[in-house]
C-alpha positions as CSV (number, residue, x, y, z in Angstrom):
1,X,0.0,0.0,0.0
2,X,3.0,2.8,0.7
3,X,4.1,2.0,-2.7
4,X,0.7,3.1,-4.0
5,X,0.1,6.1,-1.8
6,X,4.3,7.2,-3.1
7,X,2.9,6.6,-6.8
8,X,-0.1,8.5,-6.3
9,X,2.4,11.7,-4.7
10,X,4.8,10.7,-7.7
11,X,1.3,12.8,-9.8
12,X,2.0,16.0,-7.8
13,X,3.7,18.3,-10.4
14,X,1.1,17.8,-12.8
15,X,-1.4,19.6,-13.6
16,X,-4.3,20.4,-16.6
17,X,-4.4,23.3,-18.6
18,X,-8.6,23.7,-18.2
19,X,-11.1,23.1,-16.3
20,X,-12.6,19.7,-16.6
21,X,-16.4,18.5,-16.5
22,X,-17.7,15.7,-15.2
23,X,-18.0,12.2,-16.8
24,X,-22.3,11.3,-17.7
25,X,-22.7,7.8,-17.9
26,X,-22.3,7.8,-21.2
27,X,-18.5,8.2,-21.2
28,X,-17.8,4.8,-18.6
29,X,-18.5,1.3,-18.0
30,X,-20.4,0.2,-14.7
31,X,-17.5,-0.8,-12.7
32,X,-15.1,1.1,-14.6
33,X,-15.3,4.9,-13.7
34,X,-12.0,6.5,-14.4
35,X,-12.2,8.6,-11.6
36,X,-15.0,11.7,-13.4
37,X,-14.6,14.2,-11.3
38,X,-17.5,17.0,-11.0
39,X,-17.4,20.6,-11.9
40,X,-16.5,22.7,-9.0
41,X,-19.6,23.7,-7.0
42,X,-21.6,20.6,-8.3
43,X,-22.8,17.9,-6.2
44,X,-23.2,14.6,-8.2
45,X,-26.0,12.2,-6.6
46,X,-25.8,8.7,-8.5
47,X,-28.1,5.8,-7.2
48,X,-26.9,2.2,-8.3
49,X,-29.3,-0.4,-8.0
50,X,-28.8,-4.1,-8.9
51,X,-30.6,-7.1,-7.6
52,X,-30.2,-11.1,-8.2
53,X,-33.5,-13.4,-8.0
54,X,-33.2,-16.7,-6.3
55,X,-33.6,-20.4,-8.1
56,X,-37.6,-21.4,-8.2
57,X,-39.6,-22.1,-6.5
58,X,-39.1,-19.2,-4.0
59,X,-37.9,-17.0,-7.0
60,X,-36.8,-13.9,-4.2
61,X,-35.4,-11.2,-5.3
62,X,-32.3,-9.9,-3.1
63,X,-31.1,-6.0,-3.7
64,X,-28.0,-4.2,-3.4
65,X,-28.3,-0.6,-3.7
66,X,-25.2,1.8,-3.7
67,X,-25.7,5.4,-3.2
68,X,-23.0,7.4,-4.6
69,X,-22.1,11.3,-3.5
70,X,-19.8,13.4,-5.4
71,X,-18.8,17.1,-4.6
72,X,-16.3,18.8,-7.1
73,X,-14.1,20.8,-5.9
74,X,-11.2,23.2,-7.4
75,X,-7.9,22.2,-8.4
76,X,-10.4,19.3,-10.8
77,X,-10.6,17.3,-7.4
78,X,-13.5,15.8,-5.9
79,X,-14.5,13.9,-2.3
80,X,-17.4,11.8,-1.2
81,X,-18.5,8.7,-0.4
82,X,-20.6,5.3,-1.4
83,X,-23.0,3.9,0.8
84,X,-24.2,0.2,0.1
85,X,-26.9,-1.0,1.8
86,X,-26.5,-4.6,1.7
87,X,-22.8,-5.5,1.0
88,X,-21.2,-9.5,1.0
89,X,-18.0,-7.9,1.2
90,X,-17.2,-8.7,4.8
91,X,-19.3,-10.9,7.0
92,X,-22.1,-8.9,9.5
93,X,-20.8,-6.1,7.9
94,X,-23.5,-5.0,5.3
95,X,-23.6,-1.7,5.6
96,X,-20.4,-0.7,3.7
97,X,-19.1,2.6,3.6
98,X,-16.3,3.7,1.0
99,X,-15.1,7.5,2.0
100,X,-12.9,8.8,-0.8
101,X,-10.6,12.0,-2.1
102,X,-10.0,11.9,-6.6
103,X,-8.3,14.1,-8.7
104,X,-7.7,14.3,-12.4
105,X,-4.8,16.0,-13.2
106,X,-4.8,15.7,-16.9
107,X,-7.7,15.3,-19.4
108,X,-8.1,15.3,-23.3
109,X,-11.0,18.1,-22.7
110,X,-7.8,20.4,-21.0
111,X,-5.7,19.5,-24.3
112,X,-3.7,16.4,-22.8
113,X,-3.4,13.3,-25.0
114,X,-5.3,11.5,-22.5
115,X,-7.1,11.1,-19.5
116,X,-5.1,10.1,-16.0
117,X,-7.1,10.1,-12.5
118,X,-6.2,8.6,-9.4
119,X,-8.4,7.6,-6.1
120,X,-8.0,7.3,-2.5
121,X,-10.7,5.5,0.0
122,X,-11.0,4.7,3.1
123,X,-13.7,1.5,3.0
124,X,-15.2,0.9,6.8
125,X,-16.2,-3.1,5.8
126,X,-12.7,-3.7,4.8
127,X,-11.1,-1.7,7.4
128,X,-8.1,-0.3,5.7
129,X,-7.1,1.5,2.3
130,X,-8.4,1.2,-1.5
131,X,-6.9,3.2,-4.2
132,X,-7.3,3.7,-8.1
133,X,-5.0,4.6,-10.9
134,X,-6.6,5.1,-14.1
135,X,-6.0,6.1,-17.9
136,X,-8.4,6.7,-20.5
137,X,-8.1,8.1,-23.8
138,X,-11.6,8.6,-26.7
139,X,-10.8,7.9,-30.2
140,X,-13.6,9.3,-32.1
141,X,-17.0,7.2,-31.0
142,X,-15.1,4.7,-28.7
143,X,-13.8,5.4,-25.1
144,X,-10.9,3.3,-23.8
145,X,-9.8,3.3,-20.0
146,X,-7.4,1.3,-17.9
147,X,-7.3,0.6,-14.6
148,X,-5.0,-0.6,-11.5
149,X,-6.3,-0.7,-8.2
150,X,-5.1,-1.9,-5.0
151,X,-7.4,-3.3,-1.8
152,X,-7.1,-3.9,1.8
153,X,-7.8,-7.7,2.1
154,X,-11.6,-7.7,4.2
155,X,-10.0,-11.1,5.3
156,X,-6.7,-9.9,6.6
157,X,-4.2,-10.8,4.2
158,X,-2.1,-9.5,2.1
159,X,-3.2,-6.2,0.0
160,X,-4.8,-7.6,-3.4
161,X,-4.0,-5.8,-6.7
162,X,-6.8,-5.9,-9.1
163,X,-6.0,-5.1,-13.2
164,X,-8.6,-4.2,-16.0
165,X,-10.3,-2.2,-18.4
166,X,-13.1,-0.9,-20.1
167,X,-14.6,0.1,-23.6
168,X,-17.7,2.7,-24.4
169,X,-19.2,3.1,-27.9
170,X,-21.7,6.0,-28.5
171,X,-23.7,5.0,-31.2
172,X,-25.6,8.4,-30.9
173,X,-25.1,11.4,-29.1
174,X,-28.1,10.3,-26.5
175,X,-27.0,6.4,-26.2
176,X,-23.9,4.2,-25.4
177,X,-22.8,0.6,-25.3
178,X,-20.0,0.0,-22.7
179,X,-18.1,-3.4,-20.8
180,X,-15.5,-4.1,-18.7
181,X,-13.8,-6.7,-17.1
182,X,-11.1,-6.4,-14.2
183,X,-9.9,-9.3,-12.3
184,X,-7.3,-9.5,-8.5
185,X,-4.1,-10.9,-9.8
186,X,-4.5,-13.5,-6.6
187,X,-8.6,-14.5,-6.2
188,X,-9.5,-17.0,-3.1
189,X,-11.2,-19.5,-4.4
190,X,-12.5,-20.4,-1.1
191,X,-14.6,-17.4,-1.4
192,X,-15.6,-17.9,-4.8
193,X,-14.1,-15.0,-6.1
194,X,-14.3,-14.5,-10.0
195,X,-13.4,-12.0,-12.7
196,X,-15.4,-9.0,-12.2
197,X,-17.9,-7.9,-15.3
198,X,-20.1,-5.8,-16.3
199,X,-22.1,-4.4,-19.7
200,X,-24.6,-2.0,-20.4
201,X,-26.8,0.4,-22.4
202,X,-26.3,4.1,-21.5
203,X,-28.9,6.8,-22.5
204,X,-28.9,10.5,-21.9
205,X,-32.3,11.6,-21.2
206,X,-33.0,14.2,-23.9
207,X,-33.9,17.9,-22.4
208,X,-32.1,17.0,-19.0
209,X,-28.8,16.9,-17.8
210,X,-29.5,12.8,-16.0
211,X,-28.4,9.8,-17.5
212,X,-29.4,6.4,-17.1
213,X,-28.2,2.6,-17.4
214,X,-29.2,-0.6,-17.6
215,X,-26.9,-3.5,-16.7
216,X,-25.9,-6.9,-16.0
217,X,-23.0,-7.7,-14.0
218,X,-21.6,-10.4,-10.9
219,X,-20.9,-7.5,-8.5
220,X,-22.7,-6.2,-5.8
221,X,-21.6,-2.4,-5.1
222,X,-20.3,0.5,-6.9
223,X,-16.8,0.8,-4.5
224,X,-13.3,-0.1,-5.4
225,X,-14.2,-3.2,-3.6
226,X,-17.1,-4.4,-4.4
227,X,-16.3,-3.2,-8.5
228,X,-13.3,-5.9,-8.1
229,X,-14.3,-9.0,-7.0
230,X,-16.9,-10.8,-9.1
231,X,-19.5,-13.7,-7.7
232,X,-20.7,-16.6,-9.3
233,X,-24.4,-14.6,-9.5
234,X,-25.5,-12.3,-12.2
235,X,-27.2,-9.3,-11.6
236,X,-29.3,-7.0,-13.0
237,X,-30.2,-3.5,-12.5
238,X,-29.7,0.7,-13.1
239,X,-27.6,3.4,-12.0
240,X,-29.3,7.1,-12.7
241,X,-27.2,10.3,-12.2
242,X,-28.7,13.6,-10.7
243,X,-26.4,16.7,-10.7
244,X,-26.9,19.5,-8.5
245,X,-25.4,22.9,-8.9
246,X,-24.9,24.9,-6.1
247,X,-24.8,28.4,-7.7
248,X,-28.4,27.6,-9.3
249,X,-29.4,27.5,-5.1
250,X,-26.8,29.7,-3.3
251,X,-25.2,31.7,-6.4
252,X,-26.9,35.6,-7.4
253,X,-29.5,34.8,-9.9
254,X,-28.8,37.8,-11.8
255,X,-26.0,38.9,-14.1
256,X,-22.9,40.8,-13.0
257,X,-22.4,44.3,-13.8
258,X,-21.3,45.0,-18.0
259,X,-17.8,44.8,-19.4
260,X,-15.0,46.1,-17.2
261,X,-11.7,47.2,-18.3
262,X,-9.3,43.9,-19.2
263,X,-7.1,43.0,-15.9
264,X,-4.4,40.2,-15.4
265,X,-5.6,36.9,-14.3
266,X,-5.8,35.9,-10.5
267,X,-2.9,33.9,-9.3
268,X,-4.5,30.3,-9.7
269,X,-6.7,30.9,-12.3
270,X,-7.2,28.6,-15.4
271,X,-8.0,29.7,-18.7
272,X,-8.2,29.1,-22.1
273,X,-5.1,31.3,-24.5
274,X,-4.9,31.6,-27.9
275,X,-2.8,33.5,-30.6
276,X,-4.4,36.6,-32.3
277,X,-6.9,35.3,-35.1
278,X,-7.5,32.0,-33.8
279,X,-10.3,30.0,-33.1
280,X,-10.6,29.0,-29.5
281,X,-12.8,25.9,-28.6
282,X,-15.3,26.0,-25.8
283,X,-17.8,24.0,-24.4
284,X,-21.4,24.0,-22.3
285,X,-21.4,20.7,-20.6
286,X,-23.0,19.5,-17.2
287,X,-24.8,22.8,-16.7
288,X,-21.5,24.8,-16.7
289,X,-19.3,27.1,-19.6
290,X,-16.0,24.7,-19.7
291,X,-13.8,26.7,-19.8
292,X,-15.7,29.2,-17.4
293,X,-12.8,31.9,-18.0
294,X,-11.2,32.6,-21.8
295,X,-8.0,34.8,-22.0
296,X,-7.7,35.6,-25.5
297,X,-5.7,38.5,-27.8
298,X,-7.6,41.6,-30.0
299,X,-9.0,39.5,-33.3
300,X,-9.8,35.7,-31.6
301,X,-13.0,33.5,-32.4
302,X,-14.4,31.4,-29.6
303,X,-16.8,29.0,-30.6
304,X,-19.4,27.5,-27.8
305,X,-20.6,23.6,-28.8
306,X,-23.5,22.8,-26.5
307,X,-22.3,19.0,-25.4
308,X,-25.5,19.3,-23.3
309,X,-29.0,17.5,-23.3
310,X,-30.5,21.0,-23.3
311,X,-30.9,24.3,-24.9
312,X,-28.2,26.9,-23.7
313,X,-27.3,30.5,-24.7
314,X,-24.2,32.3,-24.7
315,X,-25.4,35.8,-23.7
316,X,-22.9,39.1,-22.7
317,X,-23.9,40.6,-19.8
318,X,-23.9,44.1,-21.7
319,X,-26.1,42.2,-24.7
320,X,-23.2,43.0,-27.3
321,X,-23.5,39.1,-28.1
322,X,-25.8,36.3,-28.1
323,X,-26.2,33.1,-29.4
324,X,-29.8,32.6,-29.1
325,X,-31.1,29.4,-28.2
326,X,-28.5,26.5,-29.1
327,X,-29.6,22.8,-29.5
328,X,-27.7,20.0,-28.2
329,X,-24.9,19.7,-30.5
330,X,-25.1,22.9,-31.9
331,X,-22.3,25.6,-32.3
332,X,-22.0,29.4,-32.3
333,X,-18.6,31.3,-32.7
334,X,-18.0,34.8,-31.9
335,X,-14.9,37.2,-32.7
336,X,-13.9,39.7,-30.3
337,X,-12.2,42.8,-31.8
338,X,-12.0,45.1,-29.2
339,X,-10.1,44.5,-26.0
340,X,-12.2,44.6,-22.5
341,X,-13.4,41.9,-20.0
342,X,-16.4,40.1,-21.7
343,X,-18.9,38.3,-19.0
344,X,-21.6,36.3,-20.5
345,X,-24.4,33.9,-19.0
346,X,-26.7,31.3,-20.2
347,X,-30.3,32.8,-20.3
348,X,-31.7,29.2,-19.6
349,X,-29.6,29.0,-16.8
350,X,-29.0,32.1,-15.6
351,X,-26.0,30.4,-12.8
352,X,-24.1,29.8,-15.5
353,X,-21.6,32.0,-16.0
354,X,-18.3,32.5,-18.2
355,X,-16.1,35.5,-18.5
356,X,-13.6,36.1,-21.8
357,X,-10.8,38.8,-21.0
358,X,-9.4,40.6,-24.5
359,X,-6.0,41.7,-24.5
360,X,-4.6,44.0,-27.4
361,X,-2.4,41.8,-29.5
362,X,1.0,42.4,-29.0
């Protein structure tokens, strides 16, 4: 475990060059997460539900929910915890509780040329440590991502080291197919312990900003643990994903004041650059402008892509732009000409909120 926790610090020095957004269901297999992070200020409420019928005649049905909660933070990190209900992890243990810390410190969204996230948990029923290393990288329609894990032993052994992967196809911008498969390097057999799998079909629900799946897999719960270490029962069920955005609740519902004169960049701050006349990409996607802040020279195009499930605007603040009403999909480029500091909002969702600083060209 030490030599996990010194790879994990070994990630330190790096860092992404935007924000990131969070991962919908549509971009990971069931037991295969690559550590999605949510946007800062967003609290990400996912409910997992499985359940396995018993042989006839009694024909019971046995659940296993998993409720997971996600807050994002800055610096693209994110704590919370999972909460499983009826666990077979560790014996008279079934509630088990998985606290954890992620952070993603480069993504193909911030211009890396892949994705790299890493986990830490604390996991109550196994009483000890459970960490994630992970890689992913999207090649048009198809989403790769690799993972290696290591796991307190609920028994008392040895830490186990789990190995696999995971594959999603969109076949439309509203619906996925995805599978994995990871397996412990050591399984006890005396427990039964198989290959863990899992497949399903993803769909993002048109208009919202929830996705849902439906699955079949051998594992109980949604934690490092239980996402390792496959049974000799198949199961059935659905995980559904509710964001929350804090600024639509606590932020001011109204604009902030018109265009100010351009100033520097806080210390810590992320943005987007670009060289005069070129195009600089941007992004709505989980309810929030990605990147939220654009530094750009005199003569730059941005060009907003709603990667929503719903209509969103691009709207200046002093109404000297506005997309209008952009469908899912849909693009909008603007050119900014004239130096200033350039805050815009979404008219649907009036907490969203962006700001584009214009430098004169040098």
């Amino acid at each position: 475990m030490s030599r996990f926790l010194g790879f994990l610090l070994l990630l330190a020095p790096l860092t992404a060059t935007a924000p990131l957004a969070a991962q919908s269901l549509l971009d990971r297999p069931p037991n295969v997460s690559g550590d999605w992070i949510a946007p800062t200020g967003t609290v990400q409420f996912n409910f997992l539900h499985r359940f396995v019928r018993s042989a006839p005649p009694e024909r019971k049905i046995t659940n296993f929910p998993t409720f997971v909660i996600g807050v994002g933070l800055p610096k693209h990190t994110q704590v919370g915890f999972l909460y499983a209900t009826n666990s077979t992890l560790s014996p008279r243990y079934p509630n088990e509780w998985e606290f954890y810390g992620r952070w993603l410190p480069l993504s193909q969204e911030g211009g890396a040329p892949f994705d790299l996230g890493g986990q830490l948990g604390y996991n109550l029923a196994a009483k000890g440590l459970d960490g994630e290393i992970s890689i992913g990288r999207a090649l048009g329609p198809v989403r790769l991502i690799g993972v290696t894990r290591v796991l307190e032993d609920p028994q008392g052994g040895n830490a186990d080291v789990a190995l696999g992967g995971g594959l999603v196809l969109r076949l439309h911008r509203y619906i996925a197919l995805a599978g994995d498969l990871v397996t412990l390097t050591h399984r006890d057999s005396l427990l039964g312990e198989k290959p863990a799998w899992s497949a399903g079909v993803h769909v993002a629900i048109p208009g919202t900003p929830h996705t849902l799946s439906i699955q079949a897999t051998n594992t109980t719960t949604a934690t490092l643990q239980g996402a390792s270490r496959g049974t000799s029962q198949r199961r059935y069920g659905f995980e559904f994903t509710i964001p929350f955005t804090l600024a639509r609740y606590f932020g001011r519902r109204q604009p902030a004041p018109a265009a100010a004169p351009a100033a520097p960049p806080a210390p810590g701050d992320t943005s987007a650059a670009a060289p005069t006349g070129a195009t600089v990409k941007a992004s709505m996607k989980s309810i929030a402008f990605q990147p939220g802040r654009i530094e750009i020279p005199t003569g730059t195009t941005v060009a907003w892509t709603n990667n929503d499930a719903v209509q969103h605007t691009v709207t200046a603040v002093d109404r000297s732009f506005d997309s209008g009403n952009m469908a899912p999909g849909a693009s909008w480029p603007h050119t900014f000409t004239k130096p200033g500091t350039y805050q815009f909002f979404c008219v649907v969702h009036p907490f969203m909120k962006g700001t584009v600083i214009v430098e004169e060209a040098k």
